[in-house]
MIRO-549823 format. One line per field, with one value per residue (C-alpha): residue number from 1; residue in one letter; y negated, x negated, z negated. Coordinates in steps of 0.1 Angstrom, whole numbers, always signed. Layout:
<recs>
i c(NUM,...);
aa c(A,...);
Y c(Y,...);
X c(X,...);
Z c(Z,...);
</recs>
This chain:
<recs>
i c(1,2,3,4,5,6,7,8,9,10,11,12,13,14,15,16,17,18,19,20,21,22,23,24,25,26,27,28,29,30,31,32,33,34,35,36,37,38,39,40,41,42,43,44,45,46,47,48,49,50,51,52,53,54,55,56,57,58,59,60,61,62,63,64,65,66,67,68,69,70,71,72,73,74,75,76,77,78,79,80,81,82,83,84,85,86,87,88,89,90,91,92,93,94,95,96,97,98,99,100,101,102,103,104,105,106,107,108,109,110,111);
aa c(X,X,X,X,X,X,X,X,X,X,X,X,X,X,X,X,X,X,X,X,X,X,X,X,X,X,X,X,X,X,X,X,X,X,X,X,X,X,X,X,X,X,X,X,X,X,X,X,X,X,X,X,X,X,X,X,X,X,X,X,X,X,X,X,X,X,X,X,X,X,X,X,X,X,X,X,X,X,X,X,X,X,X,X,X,X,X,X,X,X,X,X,X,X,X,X,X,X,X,X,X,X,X,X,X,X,X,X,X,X,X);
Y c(-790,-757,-750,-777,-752,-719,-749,-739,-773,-784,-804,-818,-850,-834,-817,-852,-871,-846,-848,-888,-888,-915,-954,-960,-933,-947,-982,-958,-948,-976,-992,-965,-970,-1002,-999,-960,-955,-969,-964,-953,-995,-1009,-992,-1000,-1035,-1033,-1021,-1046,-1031,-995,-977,-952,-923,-930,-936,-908,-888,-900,-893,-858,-853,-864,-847,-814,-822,-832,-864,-881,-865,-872,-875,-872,-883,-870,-896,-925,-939,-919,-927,-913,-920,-913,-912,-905,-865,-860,-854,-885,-904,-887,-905,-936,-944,-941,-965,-989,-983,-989,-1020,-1036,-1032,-1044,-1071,-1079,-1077,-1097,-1126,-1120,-1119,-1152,-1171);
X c(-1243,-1262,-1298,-1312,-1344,-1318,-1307,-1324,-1336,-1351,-1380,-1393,-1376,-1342,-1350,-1364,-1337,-1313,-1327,-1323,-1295,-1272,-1268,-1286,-1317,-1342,-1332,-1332,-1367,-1378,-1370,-1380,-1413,-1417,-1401,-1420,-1390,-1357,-1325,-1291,-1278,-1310,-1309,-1272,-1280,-1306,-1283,-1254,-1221,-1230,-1201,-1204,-1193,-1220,-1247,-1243,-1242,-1267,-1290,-1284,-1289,-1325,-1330,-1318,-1343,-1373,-1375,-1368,-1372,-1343,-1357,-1321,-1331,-1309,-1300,-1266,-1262,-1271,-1304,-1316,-1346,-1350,-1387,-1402,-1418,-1452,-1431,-1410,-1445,-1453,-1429,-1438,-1462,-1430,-1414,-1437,-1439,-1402,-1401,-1430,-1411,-1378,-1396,-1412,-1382,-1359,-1379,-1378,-1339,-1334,-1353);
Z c(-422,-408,-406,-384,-377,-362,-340,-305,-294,-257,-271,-300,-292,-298,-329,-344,-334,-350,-384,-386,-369,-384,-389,-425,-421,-408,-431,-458,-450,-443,-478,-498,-476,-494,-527,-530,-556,-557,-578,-561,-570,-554,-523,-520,-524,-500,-472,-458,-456,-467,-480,-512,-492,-464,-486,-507,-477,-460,-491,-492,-459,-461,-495,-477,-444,-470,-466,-495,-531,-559,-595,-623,-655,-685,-703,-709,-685,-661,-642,-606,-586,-549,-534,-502,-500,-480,-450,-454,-460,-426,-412,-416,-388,-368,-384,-384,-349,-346,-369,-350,-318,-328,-343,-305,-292,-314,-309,-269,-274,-297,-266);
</recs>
């Protein structure tokens, strides 16, 4: 994964779009939007049919763009916390934007 800022993007549109790129990002954001901190198992749970592997990844992916902060406790068992940053609390507003829309929507498309 390269530096998302040496990318030369077109418009800001692009450059947004590449750093939530993926399937369970914006869910992810969303839910820790809620929860304001959640542990690996509970946002598994919160997500149908996420895999490990994608999970995982998609988790360091927004830890490495800034949008989520991960909190490893040093203890047994192991415990880790994943929280939104400023910038992934910046966010928000477009997500609630998107949830209210596909909210709109899916009740236009269950007529």
């Amino acid at each position: 994964m390269g530096n998302k800022n040496e990318v030369n993007y077109s418009c800001p549109i692009e450059y947004t779009m590449n750093l939530i790129a993926g399937k369970w990002k914006l869910v992810i954001l969303w839910h820790l939007s809620q929860e304001k901190v959640m542990r690996y198992g509970e946002i598994k749970k919160s997500l149908n049919n996420i895999t490990h592997k994608m999970l995982s990844q998609q988790l360091k992916e927004l830890e490495a763009d800034g949008f989520i902060h991960r909190k490893a406790y040093s203890q047994i068992p192991p415990k880790v916390e994943y929280s939104l940053t400023s910038l992934g609390e910046s966010f928000f507003p477009i997500l609630e934007s998107i949830s209210k829309w596909g909210k709109h929507h899916f009740k236009e498309n269950e007529k």
